[in-house]
C-alpha atoms as an extended CHARMM CRD file, in Angstrom:
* protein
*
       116  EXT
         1         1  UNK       CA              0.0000000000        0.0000000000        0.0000000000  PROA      1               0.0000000000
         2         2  UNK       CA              1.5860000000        3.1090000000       -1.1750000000  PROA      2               0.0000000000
         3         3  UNK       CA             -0.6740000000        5.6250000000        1.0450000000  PROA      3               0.0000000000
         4         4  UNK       CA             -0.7690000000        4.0700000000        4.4670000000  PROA      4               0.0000000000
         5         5  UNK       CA             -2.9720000000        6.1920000000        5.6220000000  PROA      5               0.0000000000
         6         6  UNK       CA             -5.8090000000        6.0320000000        3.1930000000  PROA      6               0.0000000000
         7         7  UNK       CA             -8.7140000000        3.8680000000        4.6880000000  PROA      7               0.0000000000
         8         8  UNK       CA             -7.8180000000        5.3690000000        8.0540000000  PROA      8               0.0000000000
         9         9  UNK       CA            -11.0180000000        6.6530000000        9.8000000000  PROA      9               0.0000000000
        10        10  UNK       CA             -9.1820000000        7.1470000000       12.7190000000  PROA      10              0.0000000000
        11        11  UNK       CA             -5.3810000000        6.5070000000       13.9340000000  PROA      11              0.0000000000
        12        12  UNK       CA             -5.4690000000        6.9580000000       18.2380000000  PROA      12              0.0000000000
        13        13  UNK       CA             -2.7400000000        5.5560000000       20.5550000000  PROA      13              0.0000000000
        14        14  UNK       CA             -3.7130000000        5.5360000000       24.1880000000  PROA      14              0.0000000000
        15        15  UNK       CA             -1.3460000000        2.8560000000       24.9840000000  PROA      15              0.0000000000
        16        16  UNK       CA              1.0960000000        5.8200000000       27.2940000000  PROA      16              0.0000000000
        17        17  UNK       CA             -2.4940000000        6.6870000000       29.3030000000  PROA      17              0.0000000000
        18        18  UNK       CA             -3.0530000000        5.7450000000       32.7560000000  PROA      18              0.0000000000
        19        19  UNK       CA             -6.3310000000        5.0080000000       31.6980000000  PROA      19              0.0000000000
        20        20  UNK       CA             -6.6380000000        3.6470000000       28.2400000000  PROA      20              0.0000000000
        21        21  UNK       CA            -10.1040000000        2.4050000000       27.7440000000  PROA      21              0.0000000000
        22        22  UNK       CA            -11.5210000000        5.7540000000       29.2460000000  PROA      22              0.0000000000
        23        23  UNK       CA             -9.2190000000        8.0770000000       27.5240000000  PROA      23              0.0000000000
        24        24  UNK       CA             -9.8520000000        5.7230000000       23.8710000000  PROA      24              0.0000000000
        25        25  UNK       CA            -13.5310000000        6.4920000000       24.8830000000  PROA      25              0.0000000000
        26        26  UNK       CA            -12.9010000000       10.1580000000       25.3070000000  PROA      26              0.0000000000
        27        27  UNK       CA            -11.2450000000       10.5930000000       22.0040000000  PROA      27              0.0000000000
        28        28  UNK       CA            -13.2890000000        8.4270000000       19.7600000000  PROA      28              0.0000000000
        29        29  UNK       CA            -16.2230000000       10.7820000000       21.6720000000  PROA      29              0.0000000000
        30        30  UNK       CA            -14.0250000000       13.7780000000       20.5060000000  PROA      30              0.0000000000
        31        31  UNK       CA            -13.8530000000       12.7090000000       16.8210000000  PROA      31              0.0000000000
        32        32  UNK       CA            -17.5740000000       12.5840000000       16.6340000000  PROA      32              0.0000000000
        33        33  UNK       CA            -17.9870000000       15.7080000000       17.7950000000  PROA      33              0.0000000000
        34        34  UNK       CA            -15.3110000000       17.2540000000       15.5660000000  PROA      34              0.0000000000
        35        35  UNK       CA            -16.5380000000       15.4460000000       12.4850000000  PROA      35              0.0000000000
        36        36  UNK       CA            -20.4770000000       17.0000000000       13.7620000000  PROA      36              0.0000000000
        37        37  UNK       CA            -19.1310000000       20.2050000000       14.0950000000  PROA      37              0.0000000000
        38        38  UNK       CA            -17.2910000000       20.5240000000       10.5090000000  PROA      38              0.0000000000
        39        39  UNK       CA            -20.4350000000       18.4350000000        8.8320000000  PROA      39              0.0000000000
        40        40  UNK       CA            -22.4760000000       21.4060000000       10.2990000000  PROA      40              0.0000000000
        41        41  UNK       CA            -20.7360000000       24.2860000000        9.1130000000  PROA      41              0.0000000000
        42        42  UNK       CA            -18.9100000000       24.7610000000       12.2020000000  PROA      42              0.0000000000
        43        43  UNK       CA            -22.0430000000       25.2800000000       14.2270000000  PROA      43              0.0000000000
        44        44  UNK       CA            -22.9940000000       22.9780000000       17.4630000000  PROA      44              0.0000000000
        45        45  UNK       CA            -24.8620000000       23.1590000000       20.1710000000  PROA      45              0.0000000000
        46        46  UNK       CA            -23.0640000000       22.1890000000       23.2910000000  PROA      46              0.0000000000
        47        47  UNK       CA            -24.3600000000       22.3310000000       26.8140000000  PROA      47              0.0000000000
        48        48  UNK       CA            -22.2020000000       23.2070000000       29.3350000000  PROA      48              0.0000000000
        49        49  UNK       CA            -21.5220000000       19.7580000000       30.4880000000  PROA      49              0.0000000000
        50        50  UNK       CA            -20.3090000000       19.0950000000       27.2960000000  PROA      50              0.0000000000
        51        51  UNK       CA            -18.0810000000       21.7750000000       27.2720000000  PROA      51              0.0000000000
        52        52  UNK       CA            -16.5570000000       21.0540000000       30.7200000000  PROA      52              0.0000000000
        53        53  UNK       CA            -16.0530000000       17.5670000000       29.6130000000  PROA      53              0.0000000000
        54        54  UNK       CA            -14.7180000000       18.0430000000       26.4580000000  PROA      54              0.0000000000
        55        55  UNK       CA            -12.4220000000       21.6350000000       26.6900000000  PROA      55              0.0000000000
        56        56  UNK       CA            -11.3650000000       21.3220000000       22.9380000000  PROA      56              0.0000000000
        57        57  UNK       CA            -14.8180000000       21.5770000000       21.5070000000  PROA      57              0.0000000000
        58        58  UNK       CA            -15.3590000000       24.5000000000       23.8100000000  PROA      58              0.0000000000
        59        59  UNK       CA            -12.3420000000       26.5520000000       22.1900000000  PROA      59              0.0000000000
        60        60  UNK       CA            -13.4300000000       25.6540000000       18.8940000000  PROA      60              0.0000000000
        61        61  UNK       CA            -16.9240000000       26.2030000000       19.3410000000  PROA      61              0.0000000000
        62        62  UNK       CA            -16.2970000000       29.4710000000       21.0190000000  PROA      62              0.0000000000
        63        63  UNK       CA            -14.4640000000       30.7670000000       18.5890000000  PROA      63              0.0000000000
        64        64  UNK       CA            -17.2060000000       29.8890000000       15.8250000000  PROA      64              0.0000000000
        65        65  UNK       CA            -19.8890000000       31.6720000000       17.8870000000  PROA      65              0.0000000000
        66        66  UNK       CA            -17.5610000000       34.8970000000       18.7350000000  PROA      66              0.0000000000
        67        67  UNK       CA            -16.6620000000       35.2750000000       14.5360000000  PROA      67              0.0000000000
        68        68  UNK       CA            -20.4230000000       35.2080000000       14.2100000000  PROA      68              0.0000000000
        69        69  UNK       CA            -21.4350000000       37.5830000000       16.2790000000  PROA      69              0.0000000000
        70        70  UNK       CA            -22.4100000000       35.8940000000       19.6600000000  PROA      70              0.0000000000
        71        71  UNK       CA            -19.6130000000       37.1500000000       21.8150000000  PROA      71              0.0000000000
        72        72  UNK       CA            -21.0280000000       36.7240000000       25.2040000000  PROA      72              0.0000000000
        73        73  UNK       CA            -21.1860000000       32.9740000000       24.2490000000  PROA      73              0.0000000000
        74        74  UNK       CA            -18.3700000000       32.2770000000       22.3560000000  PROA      74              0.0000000000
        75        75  UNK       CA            -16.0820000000       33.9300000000       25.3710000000  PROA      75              0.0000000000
        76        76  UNK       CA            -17.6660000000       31.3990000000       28.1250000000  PROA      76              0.0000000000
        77        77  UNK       CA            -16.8380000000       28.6120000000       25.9240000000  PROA      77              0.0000000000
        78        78  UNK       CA            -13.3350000000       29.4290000000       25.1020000000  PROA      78              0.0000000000
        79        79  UNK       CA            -12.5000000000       30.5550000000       28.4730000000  PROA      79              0.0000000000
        80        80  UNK       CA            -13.3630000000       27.0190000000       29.7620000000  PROA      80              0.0000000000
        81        81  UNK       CA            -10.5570000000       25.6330000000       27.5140000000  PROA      81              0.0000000000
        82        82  UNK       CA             -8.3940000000       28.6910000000       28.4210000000  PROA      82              0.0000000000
        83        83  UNK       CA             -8.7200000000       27.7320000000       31.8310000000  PROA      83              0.0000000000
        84        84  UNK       CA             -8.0390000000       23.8520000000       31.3190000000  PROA      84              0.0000000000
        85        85  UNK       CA             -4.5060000000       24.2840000000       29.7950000000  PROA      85              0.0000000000
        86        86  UNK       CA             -2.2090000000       27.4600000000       28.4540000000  PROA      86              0.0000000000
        87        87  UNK       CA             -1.2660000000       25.6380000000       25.5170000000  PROA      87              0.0000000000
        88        88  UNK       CA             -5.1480000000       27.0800000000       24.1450000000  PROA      88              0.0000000000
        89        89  UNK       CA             -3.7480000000       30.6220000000       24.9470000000  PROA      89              0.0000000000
        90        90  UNK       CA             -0.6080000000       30.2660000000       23.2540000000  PROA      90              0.0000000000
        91        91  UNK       CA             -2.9160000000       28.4810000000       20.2390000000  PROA      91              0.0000000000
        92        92  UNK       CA             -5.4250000000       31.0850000000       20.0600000000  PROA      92              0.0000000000
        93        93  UNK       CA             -2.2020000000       33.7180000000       19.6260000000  PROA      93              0.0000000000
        94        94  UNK       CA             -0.6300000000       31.5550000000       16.8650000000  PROA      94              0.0000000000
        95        95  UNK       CA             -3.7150000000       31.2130000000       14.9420000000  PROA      95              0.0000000000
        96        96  UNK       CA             -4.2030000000       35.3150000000       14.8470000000  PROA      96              0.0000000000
        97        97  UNK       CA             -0.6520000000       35.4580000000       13.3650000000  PROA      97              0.0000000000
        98        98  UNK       CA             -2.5980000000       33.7400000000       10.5750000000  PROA      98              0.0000000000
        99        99  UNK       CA             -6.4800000000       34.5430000000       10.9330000000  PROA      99              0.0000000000
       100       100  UNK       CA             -6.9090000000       30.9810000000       10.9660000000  PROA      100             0.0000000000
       101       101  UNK       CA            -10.0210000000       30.1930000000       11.2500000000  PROA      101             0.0000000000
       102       102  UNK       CA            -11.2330000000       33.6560000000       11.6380000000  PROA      102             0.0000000000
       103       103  UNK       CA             -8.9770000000       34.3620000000       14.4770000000  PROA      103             0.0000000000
       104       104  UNK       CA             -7.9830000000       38.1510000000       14.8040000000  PROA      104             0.0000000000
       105       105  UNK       CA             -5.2150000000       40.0670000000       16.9650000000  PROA      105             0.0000000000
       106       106  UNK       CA             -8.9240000000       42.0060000000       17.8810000000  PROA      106             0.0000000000
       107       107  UNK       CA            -10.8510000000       39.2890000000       18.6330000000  PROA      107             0.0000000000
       108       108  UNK       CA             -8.0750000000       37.3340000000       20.9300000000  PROA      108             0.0000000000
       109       109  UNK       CA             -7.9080000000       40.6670000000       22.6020000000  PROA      109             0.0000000000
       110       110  UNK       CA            -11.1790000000       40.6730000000       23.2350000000  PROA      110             0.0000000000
       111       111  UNK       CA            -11.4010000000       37.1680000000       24.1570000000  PROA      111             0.0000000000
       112       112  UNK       CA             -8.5680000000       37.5630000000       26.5490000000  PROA      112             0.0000000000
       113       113  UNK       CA             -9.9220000000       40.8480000000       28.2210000000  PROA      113             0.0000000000
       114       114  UNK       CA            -11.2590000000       39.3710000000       31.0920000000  PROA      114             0.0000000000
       115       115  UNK       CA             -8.1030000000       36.2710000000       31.8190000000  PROA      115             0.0000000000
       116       116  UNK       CA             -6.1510000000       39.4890000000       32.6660000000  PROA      116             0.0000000000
């Protein structure tokens, strides 16, 4: 097979995890709810004990509903991944060096304004 990766739905090693079978549960749960939120035009509606549970969709969602106009929202959400790990602060930042994903200087500003 020239293209080892073609075929592969999904490629997740949780062999290095205290907890294998829950964090393989976690992730696989993750995918879904990445491959939800692209298949919906980066829209999703996630209740807040999805968002505690799952800090990554938080960020991303966040940031979705903050470029469209629902601040208020999109800031909860992305603070709860700000506040889970500083490696989303430092991503947020790198992405505005690019406005990936719609990411400004402004808008991390304004997302920061209240971590200060």
């Amino acid at each position: 097979m020239d293209k080892e990766w073609e075929g592969v739905l999904v490629d997740i090693n949780v062999d290095d995890h205290p907890n294998p079978l829950e964090e393989l549960e976690r992730l696989l749960k993750v995918n879904s709810i990445y491959s939800d939120f692209q298949n919906n035009g980066y829209e999703l509606e996630l209740d807040m004990s999805q968002a505690l549970i799952y800090p990554e969709i938080s960020f991303w969602t966040g940031i979705s509903l903050a470029n469209k106009g629902d601040f208020e929202k999109g800031q909860q959400l992305t603070n709860i991944a700000l506040r889970d790990h500083a490696g989303w602060k430092e991503l947020l930042i790198r992405c505005s060096e690019n406005n990936f994903f719609g990411i400004t200087e402004e808008l991390v500003n304004k997302l920061l304004s209240d971590q200060k």
